[in-house]
N, C-alpha and C positions, 0 to 999 in steps of 0.2 A: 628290752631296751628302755622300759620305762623305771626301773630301780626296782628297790626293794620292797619299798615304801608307795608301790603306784597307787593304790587304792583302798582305804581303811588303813592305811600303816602297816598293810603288805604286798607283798608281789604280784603284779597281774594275773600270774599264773596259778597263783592262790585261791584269787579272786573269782576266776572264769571258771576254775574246776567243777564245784560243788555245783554249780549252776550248768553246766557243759551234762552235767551226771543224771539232775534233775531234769532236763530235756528232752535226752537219752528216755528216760522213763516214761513222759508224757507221748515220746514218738510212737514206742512200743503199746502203751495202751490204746493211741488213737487207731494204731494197725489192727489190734485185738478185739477192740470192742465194737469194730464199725460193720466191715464186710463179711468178716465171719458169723458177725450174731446178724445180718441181713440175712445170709446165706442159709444160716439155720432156722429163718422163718418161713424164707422163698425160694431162693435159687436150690439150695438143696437142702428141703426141709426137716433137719436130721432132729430137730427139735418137736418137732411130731411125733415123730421113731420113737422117742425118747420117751415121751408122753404116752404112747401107746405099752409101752412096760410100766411096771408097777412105779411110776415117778411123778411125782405131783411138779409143776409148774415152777412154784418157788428152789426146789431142789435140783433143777435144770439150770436156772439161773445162779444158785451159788456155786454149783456146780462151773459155769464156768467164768465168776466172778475170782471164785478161789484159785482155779487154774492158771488164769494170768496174771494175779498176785504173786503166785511161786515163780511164774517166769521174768515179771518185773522185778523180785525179788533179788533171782539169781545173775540177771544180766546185772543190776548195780552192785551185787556183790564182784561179780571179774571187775568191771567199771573201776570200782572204786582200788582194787588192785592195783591197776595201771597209775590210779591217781598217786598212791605209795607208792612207786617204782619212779615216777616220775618229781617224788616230794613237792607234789603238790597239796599235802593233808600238815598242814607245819601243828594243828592241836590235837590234842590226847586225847578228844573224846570224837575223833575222826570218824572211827566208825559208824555213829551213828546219823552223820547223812544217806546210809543207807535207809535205814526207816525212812527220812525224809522224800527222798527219792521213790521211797515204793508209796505213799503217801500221796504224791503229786500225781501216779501213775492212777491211784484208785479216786483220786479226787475226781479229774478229769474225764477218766477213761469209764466208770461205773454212769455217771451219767449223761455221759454217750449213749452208753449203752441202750439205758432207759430209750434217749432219743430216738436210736435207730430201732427199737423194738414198734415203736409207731407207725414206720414208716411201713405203708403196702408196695410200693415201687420206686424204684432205684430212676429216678429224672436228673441226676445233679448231684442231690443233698449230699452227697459221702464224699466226694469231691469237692465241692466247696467247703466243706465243714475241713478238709487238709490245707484249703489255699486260703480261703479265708479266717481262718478262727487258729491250728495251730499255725502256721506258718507266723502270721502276725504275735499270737501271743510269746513265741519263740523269740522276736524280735521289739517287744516293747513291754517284757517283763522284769525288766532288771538284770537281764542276763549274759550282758557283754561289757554294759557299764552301769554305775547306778542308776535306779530309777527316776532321781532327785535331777539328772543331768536330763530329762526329757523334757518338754512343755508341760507347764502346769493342766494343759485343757486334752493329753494327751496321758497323763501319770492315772490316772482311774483306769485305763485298761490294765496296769501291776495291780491296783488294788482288788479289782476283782476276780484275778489272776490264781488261780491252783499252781502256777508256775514261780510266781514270784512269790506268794506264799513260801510253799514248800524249798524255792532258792534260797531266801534270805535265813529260812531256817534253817537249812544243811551248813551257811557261811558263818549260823551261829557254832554248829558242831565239829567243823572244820577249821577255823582259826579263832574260833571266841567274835564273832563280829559285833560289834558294840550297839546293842538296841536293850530299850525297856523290857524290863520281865512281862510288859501287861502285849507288848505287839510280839513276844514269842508266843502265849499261850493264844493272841488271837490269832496266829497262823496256824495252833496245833488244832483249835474250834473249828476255821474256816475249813481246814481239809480234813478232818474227819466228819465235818457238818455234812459236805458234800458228799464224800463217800457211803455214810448213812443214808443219805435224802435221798441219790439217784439209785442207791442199792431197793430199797422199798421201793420204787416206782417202779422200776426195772423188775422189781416180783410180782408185782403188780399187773402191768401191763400184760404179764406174759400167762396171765392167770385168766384176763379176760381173749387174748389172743387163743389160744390151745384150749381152752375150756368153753 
């Protein structure tokens, strides 16, 4: 009901997708990288196992950094499916909010990962890290409405965001959304920055943990 033209000079439903997509992704990596890779250090220490065969430490870890890549991968590929059936991809180069979207999943979710490779016991942290960090990033990344309609003292949580990142970038690939060439490659920086930084520490870590 808000027209054609609700936001950017297109349809709400335009608007909310890419970003709806993006979210989807951050959920699945927050699920992936937290109590599982806890699990495989403590609860059930299948990363020992692992380590006890001929597998060096770093080879565990991309092991199962590349694992939930395929799976973040795959679920925005049906994702973005639905988003076609439903015409909500109105640009030609639609498909490539998938990258985006597995992008925001490795930005976020790799170092988590790292994070919970730290942790010796489970008090809170993996819970709060769901209620406080995505639930809020969820909701004050740009991703229901723009980020320009929040409080000035409030809009630094988008910017330092893998969510609104990776959003604003999918809304470039989904409808052409009108931003400077210099704040698209700093979203494509910002999340592959991450992704590289938590993936090393996350090798890291797990080399002094197992070894």
């Amino acid at each position: 009901n808000l027209g054609d033209d609700a936001v950017d000079g297109i349809g709400y439903l335009a608007f909310v997708a890419p970003a709806l997509l993006c979210s989807a992704a951050m959920t699945i990596a927050s699920e992936e990288f937290s109590y599982p890779v806890f699990g495989g250090y403590k609860w059930n220490p299948i990363f020992t196992g692992m380590h006890a065969a001929p597998l060096r430490p770093q080879q565990i870890v991309d092991g199962v950094v590349i694992s939930v890549i395929v799976r973040i991968l795959l679920s925005s590929v049906v994702y973005y499916l639905f988003m076609l059936l439903f015409g909500a991809v109105p640009g030609p180069a639609g498909a490539l909010t998938i990258v985006a979207a597995t992008l925001v999943g490795t930005a976020f979710g790799v170092p988590l990962m790292a994070y919970v490779s730290t942790l010796r016991n489970d008090t809170g942290q993996l819970a709060s890290i769901m209620r406080f960090v995505v639930l809020p990033l969820t909701l004050f990344s740009g991703t229901f409405f723009p980020l320009t309609q929040m409080p000035v003292f409030l809009q630094w949580i988008g910017w330092i965001s893998p969510l609104w990142h990776g959003t604003e970038l999918a809304r470039v690939f989904a409808y052409g959304s009108p931003e400077p060439i210099w704040l698209t490659i700093t979203h494509v920086v910002v999340l592959v920055g991450c992704t590289l930084l938590g993936w090393a520490l996350a090798r890291r870590i797990a080399v002094g943990r197992l070894e």
